[in-house]
N, C-alpha and C positions, 0 to 999 in steps of 0.2 A: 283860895288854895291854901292846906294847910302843909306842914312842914314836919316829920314826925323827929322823935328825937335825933336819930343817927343823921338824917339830912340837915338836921340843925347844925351838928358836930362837925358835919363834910364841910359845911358853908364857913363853917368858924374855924377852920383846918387851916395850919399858917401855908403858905404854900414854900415850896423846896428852893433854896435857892442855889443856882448852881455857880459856880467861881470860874469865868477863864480870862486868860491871859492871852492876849491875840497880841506878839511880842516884836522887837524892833530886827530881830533874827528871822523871822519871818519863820514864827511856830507858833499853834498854840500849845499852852502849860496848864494843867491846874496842879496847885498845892499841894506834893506829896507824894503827887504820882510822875515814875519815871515817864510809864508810857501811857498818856494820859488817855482817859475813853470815859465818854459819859451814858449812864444806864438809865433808866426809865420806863415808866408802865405805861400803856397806851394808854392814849387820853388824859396824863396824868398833867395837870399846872403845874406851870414852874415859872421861877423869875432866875431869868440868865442877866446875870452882871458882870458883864465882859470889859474889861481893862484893855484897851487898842497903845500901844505905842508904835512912835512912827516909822517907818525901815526905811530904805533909800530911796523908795518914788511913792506916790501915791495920787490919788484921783485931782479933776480939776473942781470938784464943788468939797474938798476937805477933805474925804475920805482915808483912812490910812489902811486899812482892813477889810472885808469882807467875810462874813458868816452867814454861808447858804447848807441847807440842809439838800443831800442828791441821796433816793437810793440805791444802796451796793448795787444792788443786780442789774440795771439796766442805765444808774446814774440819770435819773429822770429826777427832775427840780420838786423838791415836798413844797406848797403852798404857802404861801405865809411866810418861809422860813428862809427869807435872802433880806440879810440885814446888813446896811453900810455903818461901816464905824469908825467914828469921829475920834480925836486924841484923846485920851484921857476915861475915865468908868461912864459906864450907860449901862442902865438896867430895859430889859425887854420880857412884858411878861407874856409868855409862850403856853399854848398845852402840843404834850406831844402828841406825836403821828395816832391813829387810830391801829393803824397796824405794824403787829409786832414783827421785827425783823432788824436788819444789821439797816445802817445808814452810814453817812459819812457827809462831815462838814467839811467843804473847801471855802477857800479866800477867795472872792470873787473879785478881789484888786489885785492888779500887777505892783507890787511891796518892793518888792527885789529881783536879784536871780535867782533867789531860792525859794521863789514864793512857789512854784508847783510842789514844794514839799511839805505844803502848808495844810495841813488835812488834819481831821480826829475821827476817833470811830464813837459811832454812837449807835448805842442800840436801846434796842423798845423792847420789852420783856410783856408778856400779856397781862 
């Protein structure tokens, strides 16, 4: 099988890395933005390097966090995308959804009492 140039260039492509902050406030942050949302093309790689600090409860095999992709319209579980998180940075590399549309990340660990406010929006652009 051969590989022509532009497929060479896709392959050689750094992949996007995204930055969150899954925090002891039980939110997540990224860098800069008040109200954070992460965007993306379908199908597109990425490596998520998510930072977990601990909040006031968390799982009995380590856990302090939870990063599950649900989406909006029906909050049905995206595949692949329910990741548990350990103290301290972990890199996960991911490609997104195939289809474009709004999603939304929940904490799927009990953190605190504020952990139901624990959400981001994410969306998939075509």
């Amino acid at each position: 099988m051969t590989c022509t140039i532009a497929c060479a260039q896709a392959l050689a492509a750094p992949v996007r890395v995204i930055e969150v902050l899954a925090d002891k406030d039980s939110r997540y942050k990224i860098a800069g933005e008040k109200k954070p949302e992460i965007t993306v093309k379908a199908g597109e790689p990425i490596l998520l390097r998510i930072t977990a600090r601990k909040g006031k409860s968390w799982n009995r095999d380590g856990s302090v966090h939870g990063f599950s992709l649900l989406r909006a319209k029906d909050r049905s579980k995206v595949e692949g995308w329910d990741l548990l998180l350990k103290p301290g940075t972990q890199e996960f590399p991911m490609t997104a959804p195939d289809q474009p549309g709004e999603y939304v990340v929940v904490c799927t660990v009990i953190c605190s009492e504020e952990h139901e406010g624990m959400f981001i929006k994410f969306v998939v652009t075509p």
